[in-house]
BADO-510518 format. One record per residue: residue number from 1; chain; x, y, z of N, C-alpha, C, CB in turn. Coordinates in nm, 4 decimals. Glycine has a CB too. Layout:
ATOM   resi   chain     n.east    n.north       n.up    ca.east   ca.north      ca.up     c.east    c.north       c.up    cb.east   cb.north      cb.up
ATOM    NUM       A          X          Y          Z          X          Y          Z          X          Y          Z          X          Y          Z
...
END
This chain:
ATOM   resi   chain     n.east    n.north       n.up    ca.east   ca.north      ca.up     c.east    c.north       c.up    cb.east   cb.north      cb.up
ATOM      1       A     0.4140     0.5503     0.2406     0.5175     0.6510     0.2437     0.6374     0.5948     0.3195     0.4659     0.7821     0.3087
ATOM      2       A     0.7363     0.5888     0.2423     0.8901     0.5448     0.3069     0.9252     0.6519     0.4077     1.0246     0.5390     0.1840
ATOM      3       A     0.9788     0.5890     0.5630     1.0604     0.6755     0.6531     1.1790     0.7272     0.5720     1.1107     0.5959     0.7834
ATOM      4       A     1.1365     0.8296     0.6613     1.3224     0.8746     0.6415     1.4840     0.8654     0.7349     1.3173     1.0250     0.6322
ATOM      5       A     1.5225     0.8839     0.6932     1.6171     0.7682     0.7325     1.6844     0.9544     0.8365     1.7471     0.6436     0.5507
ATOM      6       A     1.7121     0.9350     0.9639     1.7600     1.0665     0.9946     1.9252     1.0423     1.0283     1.6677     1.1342     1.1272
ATOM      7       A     1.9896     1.1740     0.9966     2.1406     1.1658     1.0190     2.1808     1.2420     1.1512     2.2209     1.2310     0.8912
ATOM      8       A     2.3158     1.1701     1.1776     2.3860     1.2847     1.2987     2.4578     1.3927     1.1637     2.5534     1.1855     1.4443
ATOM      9       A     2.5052     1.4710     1.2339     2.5656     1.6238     1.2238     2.7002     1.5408     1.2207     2.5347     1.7623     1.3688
ATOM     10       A     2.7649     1.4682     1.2618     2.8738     1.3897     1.1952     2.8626     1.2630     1.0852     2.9405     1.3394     1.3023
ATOM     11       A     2.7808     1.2111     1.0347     2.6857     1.1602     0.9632     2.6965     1.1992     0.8240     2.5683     1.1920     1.0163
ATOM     12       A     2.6002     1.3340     0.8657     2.6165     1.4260     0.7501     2.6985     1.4954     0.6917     2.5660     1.4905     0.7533
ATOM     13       A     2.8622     1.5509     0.7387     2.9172     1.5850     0.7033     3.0478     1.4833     0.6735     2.9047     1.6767     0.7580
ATOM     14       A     3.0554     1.3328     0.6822     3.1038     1.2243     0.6103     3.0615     1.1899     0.4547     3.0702     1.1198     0.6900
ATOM     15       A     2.9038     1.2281     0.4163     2.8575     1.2396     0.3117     2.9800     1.2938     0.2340     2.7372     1.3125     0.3172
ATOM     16       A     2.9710     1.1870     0.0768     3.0632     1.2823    -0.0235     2.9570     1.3716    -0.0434     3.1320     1.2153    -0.1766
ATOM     17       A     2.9784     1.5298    -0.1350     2.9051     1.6343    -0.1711     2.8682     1.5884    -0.3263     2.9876     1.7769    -0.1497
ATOM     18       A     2.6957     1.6077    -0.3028     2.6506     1.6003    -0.4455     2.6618     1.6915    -0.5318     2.5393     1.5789    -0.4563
ATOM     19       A     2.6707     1.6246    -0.6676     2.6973     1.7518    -0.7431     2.6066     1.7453    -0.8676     2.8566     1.7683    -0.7848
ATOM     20       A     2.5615     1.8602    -0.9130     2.4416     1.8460    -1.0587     2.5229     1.8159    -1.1752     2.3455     2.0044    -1.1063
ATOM     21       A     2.4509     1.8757    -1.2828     2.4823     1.7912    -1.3854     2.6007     1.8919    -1.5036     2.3176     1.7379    -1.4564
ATOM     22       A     2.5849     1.9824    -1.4111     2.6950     2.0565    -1.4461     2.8229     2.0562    -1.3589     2.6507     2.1808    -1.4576
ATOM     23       A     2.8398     1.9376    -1.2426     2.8997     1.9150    -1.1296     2.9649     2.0200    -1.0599     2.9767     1.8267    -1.1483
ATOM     24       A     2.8595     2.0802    -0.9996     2.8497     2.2286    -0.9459     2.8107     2.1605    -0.8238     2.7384     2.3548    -1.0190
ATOM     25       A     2.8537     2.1796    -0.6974     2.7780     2.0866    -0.5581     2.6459     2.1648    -0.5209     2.8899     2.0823    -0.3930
ATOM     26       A     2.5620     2.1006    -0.4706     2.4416     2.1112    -0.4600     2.4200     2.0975    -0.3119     2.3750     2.0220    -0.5450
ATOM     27       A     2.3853     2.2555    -0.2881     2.3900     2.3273    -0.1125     2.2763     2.2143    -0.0571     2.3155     2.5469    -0.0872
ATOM     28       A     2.3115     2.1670     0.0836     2.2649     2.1197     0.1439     2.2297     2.1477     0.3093     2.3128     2.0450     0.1060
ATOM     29       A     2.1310     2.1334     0.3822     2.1000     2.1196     0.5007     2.1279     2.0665     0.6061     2.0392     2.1022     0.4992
ATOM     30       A     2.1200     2.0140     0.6953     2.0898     1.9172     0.7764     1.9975     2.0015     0.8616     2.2105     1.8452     0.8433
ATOM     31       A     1.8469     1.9269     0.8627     1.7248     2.0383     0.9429     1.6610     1.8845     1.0238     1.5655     2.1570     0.7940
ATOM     32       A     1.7671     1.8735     1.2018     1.7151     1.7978     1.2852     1.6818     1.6780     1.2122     1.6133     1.8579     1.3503
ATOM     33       A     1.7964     1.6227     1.1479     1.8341     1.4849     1.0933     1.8078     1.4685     0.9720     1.7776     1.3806     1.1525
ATOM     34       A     1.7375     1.6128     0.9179     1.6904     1.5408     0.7970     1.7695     1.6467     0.6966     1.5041     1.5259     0.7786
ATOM     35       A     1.8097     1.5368     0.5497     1.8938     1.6275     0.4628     1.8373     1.6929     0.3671     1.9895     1.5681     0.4033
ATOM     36       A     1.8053     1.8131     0.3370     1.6838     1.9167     0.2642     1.8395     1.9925     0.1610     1.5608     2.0738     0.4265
ATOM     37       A     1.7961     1.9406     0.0581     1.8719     1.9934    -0.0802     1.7640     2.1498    -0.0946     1.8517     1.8454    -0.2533
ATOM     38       A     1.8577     2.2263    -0.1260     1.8403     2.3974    -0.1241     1.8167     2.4371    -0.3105     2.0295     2.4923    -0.0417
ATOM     39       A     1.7421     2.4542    -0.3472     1.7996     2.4955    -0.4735     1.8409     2.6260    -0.4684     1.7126     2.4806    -0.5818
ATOM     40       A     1.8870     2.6896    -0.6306     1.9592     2.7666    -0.6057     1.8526     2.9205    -0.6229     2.0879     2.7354    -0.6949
ATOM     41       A     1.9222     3.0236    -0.5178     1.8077     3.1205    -0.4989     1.7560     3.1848    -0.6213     1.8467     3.2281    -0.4082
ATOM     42       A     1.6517     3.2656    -0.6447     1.5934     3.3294    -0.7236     1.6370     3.4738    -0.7334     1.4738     3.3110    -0.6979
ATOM     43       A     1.6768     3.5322    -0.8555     1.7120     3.6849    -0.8295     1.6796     3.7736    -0.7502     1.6924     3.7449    -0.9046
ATOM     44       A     1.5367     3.7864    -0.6963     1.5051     3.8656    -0.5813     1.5830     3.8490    -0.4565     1.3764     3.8443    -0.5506
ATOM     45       A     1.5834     3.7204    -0.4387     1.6358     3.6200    -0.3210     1.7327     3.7327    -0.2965     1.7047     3.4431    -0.3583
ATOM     46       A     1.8563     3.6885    -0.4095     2.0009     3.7155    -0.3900     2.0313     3.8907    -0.3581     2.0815     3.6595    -0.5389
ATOM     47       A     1.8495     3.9659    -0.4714     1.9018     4.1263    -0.4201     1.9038     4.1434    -0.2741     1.7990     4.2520    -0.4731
ATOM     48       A     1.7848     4.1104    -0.2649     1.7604     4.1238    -0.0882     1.8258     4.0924     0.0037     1.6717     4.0681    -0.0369
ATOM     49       A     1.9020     3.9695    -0.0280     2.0376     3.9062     0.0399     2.1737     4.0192     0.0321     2.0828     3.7492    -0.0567
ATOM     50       A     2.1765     4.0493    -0.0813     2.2625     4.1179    -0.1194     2.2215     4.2706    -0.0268     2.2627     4.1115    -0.2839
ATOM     51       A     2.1373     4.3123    -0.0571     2.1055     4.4497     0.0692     2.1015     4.4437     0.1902     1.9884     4.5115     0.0713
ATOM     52       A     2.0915     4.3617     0.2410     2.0933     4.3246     0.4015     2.2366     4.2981     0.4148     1.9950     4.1839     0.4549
ATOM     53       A     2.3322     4.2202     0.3242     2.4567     4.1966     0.3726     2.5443     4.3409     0.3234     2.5141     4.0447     0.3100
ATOM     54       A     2.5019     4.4147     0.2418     2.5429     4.5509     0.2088     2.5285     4.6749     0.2889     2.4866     4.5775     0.1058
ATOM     55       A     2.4209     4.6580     0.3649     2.4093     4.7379     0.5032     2.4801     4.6698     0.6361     2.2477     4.7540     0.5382
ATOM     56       A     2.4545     4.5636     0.6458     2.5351     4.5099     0.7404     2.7229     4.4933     0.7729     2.4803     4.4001     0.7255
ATOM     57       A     2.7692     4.5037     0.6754     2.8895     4.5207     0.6007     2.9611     4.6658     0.6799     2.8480     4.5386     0.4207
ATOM     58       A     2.8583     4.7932     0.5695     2.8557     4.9047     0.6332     2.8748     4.9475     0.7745     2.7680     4.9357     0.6060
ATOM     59       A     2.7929     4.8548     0.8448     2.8049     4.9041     1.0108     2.9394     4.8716     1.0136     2.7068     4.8199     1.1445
ATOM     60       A     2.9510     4.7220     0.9960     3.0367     4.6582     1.0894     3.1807     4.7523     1.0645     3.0496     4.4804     1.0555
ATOM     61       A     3.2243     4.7815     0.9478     3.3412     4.8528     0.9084     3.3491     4.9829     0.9803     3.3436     4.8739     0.7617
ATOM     62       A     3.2135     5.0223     0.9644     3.2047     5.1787     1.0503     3.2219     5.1549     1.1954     3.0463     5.2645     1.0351
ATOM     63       A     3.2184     5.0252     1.2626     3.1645     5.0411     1.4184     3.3193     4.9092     1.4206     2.9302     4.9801     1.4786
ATOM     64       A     3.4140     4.8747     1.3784     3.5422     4.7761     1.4081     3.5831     4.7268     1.5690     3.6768     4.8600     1.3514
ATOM     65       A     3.4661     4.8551     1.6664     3.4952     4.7908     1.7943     3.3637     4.7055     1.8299     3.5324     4.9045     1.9114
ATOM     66       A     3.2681     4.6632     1.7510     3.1844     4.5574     1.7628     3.2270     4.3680     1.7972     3.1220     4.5800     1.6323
ATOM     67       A     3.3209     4.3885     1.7024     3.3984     4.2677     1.6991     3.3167     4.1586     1.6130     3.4281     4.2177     1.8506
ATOM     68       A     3.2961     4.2232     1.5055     3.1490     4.0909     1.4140     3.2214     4.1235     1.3378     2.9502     4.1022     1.3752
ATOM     69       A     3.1978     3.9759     1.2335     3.2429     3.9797     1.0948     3.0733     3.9469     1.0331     3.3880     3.8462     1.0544
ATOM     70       A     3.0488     3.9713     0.9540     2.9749     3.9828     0.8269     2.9834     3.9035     0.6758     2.9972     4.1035     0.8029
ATOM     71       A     2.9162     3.7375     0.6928     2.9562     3.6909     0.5915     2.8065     3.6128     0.5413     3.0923     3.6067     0.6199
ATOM     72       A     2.8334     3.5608     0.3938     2.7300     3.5141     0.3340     2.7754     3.3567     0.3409     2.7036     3.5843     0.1891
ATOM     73       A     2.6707     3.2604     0.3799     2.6691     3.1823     0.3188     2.7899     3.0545     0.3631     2.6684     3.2495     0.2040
ATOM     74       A     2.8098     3.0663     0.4945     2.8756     2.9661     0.6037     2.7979     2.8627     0.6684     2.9269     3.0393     0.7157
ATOM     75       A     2.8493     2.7476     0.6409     2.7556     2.6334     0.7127     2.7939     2.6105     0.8700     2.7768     2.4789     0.6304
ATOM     76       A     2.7189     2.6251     0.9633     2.7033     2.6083     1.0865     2.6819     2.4846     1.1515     2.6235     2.6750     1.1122
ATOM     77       A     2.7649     2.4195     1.2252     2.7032     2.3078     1.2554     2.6241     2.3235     1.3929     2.8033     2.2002     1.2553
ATOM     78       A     2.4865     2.3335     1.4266     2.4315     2.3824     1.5135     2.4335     2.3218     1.6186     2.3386     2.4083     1.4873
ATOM     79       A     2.3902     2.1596     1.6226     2.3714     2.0642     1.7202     2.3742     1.8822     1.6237     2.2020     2.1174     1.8061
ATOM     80       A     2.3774     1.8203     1.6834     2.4235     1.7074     1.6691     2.3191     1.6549     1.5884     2.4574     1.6414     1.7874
ATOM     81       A     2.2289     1.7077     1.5079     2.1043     1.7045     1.3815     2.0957     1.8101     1.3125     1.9590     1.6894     1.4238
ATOM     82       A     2.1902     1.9223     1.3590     2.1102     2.0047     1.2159     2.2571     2.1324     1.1917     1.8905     2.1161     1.2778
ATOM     83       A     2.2916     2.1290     1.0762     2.3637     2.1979     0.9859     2.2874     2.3001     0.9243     2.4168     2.1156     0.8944
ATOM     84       A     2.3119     2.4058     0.9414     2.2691     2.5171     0.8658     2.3014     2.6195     0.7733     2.2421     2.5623     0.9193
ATOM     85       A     2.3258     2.6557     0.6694     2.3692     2.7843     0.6301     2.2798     2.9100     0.6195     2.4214     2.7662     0.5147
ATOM     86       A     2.3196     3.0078     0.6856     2.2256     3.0896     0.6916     2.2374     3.1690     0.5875     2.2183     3.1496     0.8003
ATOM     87       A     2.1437     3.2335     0.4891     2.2003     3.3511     0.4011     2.2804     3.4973     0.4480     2.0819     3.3954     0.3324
ATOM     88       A     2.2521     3.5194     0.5550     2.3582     3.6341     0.6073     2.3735     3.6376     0.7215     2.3350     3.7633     0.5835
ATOM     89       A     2.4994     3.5965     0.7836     2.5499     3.5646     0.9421     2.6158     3.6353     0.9752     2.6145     3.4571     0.9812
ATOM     90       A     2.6201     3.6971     1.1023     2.7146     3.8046     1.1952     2.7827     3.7160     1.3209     2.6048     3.9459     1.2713
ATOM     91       A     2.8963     3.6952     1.2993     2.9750     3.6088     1.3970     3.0433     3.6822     1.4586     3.0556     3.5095     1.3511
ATOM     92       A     3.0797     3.6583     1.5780     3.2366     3.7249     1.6429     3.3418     3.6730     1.5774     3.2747     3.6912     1.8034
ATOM     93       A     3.4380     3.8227     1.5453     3.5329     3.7610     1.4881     3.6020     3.6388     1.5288     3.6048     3.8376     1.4763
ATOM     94       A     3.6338     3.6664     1.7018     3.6952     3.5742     1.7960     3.6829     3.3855     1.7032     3.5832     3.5974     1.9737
ATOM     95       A     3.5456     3.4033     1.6929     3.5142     3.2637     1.6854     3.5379     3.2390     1.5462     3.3715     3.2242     1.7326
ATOM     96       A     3.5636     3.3081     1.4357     3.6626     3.2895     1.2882     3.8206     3.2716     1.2696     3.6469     3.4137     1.2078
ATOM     97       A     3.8697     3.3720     1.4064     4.0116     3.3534     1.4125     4.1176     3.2223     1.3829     4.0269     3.3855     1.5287
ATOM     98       A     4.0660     3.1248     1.4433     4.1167     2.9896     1.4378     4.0846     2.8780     1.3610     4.1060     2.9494     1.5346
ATOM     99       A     4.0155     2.9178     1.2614     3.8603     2.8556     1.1856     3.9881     2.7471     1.0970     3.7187     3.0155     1.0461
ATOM    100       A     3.9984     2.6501     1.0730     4.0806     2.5953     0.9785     3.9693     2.4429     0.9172     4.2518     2.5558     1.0665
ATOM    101       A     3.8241     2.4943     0.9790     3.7408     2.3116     0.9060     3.6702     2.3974     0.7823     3.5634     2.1915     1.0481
ATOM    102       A     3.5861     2.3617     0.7335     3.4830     2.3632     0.6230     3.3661     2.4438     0.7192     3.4349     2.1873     0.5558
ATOM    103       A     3.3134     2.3842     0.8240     3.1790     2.4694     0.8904     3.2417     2.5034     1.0359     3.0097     2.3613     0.9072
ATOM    104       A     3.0997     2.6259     1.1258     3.1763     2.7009     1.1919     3.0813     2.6252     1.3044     3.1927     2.8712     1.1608
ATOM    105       A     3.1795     2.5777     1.4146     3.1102     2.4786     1.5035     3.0173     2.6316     1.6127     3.2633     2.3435     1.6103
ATOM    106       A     2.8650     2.5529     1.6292     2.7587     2.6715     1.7172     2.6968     2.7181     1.6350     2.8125     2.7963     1.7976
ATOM    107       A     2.6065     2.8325     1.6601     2.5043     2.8957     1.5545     2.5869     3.0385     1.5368     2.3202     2.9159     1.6195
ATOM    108       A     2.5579     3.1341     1.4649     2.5896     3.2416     1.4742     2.5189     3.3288     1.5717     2.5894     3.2774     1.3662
ATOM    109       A     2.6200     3.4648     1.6085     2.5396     3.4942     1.6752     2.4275     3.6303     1.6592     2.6102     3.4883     1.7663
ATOM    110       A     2.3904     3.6144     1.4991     2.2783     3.6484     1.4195     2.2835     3.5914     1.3463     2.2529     3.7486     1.3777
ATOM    111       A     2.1424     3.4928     1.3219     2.1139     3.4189     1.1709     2.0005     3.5310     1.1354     2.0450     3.2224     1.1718
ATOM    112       A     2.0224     3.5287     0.9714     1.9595     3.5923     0.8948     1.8788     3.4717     0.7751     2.0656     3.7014     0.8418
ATOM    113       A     1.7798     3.4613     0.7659     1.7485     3.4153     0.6662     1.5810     3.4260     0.5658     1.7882     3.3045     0.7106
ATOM    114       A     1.6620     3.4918     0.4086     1.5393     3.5066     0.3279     1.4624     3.4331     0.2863     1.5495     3.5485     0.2454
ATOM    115       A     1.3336     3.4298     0.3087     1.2445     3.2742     0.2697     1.2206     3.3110     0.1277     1.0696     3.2342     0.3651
ATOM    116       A     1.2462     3.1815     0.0653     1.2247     3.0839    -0.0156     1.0994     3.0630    -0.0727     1.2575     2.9879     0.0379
ATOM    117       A     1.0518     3.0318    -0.2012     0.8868     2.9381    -0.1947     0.9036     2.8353    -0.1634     0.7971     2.9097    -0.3159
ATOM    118       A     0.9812     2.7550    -0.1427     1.0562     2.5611    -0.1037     1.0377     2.5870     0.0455     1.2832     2.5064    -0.1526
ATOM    119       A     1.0670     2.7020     0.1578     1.1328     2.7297     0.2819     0.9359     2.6668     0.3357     1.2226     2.9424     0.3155
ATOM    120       A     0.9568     2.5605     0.4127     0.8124     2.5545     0.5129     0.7996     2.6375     0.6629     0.7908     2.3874     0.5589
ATOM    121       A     0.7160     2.6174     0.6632     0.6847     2.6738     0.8281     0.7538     2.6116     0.9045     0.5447     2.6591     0.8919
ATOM    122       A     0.7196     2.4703     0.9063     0.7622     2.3419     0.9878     0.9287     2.3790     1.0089     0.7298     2.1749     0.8890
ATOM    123       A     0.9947     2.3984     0.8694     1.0914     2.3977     0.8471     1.1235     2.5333     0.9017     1.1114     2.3590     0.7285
ATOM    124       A     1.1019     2.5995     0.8894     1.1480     2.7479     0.9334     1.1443     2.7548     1.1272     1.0103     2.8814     0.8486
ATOM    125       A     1.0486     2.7024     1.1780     1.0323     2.7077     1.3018     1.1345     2.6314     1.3681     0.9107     2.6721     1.3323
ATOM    126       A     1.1640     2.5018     1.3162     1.2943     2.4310     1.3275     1.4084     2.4784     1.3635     1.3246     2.3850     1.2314
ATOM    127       A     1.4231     2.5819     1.2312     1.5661     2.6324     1.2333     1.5658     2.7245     1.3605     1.6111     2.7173     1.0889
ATOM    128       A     1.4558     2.8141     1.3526     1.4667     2.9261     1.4768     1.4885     2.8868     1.6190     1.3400     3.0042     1.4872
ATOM    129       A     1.3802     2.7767     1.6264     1.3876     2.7095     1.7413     1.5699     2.6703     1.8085     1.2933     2.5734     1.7007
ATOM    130       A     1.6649     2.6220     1.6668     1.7368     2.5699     1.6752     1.8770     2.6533     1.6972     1.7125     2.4976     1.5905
ATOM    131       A     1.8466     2.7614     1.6049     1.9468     2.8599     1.5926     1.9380     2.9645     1.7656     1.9017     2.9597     1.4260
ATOM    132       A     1.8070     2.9451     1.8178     1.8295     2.9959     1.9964     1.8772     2.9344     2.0850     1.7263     3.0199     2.0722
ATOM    133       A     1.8294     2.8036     2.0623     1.8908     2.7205     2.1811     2.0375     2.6751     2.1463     1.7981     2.5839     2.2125
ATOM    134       A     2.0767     2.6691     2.0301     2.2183     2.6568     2.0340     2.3138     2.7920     2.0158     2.2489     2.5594     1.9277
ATOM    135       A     2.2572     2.9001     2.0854     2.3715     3.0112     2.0530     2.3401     3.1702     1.9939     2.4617     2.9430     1.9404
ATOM    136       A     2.2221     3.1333     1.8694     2.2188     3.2961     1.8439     2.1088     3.3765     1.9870     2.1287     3.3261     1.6493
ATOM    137       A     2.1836     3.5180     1.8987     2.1366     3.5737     2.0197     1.9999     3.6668     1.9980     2.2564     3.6573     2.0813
ATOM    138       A     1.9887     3.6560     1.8239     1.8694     3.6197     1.7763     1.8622     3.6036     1.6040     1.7735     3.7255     1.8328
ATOM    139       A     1.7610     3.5739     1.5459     1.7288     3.5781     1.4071     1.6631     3.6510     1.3411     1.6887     3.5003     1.3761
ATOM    140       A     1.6450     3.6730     1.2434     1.5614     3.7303     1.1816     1.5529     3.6788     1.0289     1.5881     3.8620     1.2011
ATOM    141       A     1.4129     3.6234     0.9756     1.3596     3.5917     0.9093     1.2834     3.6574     0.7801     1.3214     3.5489     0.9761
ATOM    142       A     1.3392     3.7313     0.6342     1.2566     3.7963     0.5915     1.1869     3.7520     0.4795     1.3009     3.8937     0.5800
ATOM    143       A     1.0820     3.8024     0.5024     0.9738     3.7636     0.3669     0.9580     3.8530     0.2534     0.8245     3.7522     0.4112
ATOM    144       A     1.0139     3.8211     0.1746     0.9826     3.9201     0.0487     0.8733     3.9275    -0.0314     1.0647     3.9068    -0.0412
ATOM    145       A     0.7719     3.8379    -0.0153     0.6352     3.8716    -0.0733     0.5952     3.9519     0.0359     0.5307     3.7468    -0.1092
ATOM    146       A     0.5649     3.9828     0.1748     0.5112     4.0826     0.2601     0.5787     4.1919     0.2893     0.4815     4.0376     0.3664
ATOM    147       A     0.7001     4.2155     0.2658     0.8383     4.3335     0.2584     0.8333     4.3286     0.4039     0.8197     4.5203     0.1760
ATOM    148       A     0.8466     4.2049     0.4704     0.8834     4.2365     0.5925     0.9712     4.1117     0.6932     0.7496     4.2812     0.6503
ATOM    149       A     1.0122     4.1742     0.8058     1.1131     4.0764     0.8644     1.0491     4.1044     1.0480     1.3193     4.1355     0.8186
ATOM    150       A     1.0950     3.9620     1.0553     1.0220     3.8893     1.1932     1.1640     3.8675     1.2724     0.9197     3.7119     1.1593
ATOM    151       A     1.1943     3.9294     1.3828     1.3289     3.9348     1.4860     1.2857     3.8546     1.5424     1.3787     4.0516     1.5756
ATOM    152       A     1.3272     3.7352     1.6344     1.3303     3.6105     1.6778     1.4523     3.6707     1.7989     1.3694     3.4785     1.5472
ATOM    153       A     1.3922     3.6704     1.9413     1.5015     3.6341     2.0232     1.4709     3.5787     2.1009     1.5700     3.7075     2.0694
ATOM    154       A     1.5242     3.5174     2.2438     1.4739     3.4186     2.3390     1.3363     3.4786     2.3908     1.5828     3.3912     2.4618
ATOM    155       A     1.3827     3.5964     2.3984     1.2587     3.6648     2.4832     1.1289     3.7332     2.4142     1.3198     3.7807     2.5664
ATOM    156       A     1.1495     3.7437     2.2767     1.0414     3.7817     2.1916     1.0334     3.7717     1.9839     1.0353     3.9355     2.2475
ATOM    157       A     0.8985     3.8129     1.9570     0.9220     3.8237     1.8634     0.8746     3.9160     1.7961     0.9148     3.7450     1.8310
ATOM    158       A     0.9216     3.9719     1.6958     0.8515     4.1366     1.6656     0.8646     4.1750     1.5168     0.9406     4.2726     1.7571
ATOM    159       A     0.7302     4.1845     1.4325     0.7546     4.2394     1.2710     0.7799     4.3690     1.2526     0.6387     4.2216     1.1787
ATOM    160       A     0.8425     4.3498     1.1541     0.8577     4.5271     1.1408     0.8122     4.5140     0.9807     1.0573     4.6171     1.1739
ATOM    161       A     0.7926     4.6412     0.9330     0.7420     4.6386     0.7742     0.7749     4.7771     0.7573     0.5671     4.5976     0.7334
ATOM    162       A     0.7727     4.8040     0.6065     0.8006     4.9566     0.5840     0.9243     5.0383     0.6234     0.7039     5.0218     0.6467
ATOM    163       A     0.8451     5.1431     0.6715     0.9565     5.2178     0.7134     0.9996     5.2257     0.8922     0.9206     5.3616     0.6541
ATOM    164       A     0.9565     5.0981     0.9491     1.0185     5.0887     1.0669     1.0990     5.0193     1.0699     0.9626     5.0668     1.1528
ATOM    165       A     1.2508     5.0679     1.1236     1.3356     5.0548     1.1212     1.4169     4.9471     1.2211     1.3490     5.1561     1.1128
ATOM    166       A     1.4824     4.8504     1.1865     1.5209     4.7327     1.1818     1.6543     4.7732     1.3169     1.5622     4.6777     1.0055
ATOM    167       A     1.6529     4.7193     1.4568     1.7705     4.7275     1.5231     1.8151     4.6190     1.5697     1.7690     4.8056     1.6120
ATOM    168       A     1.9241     4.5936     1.6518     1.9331     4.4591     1.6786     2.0326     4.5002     1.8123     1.9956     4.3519     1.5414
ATOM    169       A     2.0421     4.4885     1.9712     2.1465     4.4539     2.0955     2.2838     4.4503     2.0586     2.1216     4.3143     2.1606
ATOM    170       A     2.2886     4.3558     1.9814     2.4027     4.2857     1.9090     2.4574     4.3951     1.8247     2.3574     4.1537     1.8183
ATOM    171       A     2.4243     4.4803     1.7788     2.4800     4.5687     1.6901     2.4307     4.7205     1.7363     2.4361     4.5264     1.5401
ATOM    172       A     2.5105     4.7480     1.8240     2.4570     4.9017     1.9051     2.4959     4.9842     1.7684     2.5669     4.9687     2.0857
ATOM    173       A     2.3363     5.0766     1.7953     2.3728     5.2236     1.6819     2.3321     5.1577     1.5087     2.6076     5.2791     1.6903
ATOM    174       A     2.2962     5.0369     1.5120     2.2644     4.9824     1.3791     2.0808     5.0236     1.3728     2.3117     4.7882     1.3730
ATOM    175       A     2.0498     5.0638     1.2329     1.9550     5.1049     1.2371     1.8879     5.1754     1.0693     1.9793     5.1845     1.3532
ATOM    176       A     1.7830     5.0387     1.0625     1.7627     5.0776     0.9063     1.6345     5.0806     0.8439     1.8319     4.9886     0.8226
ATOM    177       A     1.5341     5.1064     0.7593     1.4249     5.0729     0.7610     1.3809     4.9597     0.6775     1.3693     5.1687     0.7438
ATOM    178       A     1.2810     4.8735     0.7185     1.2832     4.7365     0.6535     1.3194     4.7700     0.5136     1.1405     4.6525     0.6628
ATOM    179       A     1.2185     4.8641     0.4687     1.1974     4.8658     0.3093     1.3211     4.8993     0.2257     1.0883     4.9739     0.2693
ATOM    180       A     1.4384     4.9002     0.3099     1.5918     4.9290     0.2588     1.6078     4.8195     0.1686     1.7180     4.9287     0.3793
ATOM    181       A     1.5965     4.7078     0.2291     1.6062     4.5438     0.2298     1.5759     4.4935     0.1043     1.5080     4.4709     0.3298
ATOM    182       A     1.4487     4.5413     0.0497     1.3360     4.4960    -0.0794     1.3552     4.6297    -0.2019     1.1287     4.4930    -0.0039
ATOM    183       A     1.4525     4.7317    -0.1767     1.4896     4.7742    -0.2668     1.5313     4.6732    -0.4024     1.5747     4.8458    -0.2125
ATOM    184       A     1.4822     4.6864    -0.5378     1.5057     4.5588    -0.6304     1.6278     4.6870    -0.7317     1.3086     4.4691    -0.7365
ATOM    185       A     1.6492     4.7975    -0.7039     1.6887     4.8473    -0.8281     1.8548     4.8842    -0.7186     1.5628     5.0011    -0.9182
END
């Protein structure tokens, strides 16, 4: 088995961007040096993505003295090995205001992300691990074969399923029940 060859976070973003064969660029990683090509999500993926950033949206407009923006699909440069895009990120605006590169230097300060059948453990623990110590203030991880989501913060971790309802520090007065999320219709 050939090593792999690991990159810096400046490294990786010197890379020209690959592109398929319809030369469409082809989303990429950087997960602690190593470069993990994403394919592209599966319809469930994107509803569920799509409902979490559709409730989240909601607050933020309703609550404007939070100071979060609400976006899909921003690459993060986390630490000096690993680039991330999360599927649904809550940033301070503050830290978009001045934004003039391609990725948003730090983690957000909520990563959201829907697993995948490609997404590993290994790989998933990585990111979490990665997305705390550089900045968020927590994550949350959801699984759509179990209809449920795992909150990740320094200090704990906690499933919710069903109809218990999803809150987060970071977003006072936000408050939803998982099974909002896995609505498919």
């Amino acid at each position: 088995m050939a090593a792999t060859t690991l990159l810096t976070s400046d490294q990786f973003l010197a890379m020209p961007e690959e592109l398929d064969q319809d030369s469409t660029g082809i989303r990429q990683e950087l997960i602690c040096g190593e470069v993990i090509s994403v394919p592209p999500p599966a319809h469930q993926h994107d509803i569920i993505r799509g409902n979490i950033l559709q409730s989240l949206i909601a607050y933020v407009l309703a609550n404007p003295s939070v100071g979060m923006k609400v976006l899909p699909d921003i690459a993060f440069v986390i630490s000096g090995s690993s680039i991330f895009v999360p599927d649904v990120n809550v940033v301070a605006i503050e830290r978009l205001s001045e934004l003039v590169q391609k990725y948003v230097p730090g983690a957000p300060d909520l990563a959201i992300e829907v697993v995948s059948p490609n997404d590993t453990v290994i790989r998933l623990k990585e990111k979490i691990d990665s997305y705390l110590a550089n900045g968020s203030r927590s994550v949350w991880i959801v699984f759509p074969k179990a209809r449920s989501v795992m909150v990740y913060t320094r200090e704990s971790v906690r499933e919710l399923k069903g109809d218990q309802s999803i809150t987060d520090p970071l977003l006072p007065g936000f408050s939803i029940p998982v099974a909002a999320f896995f609505e498919l219709t």
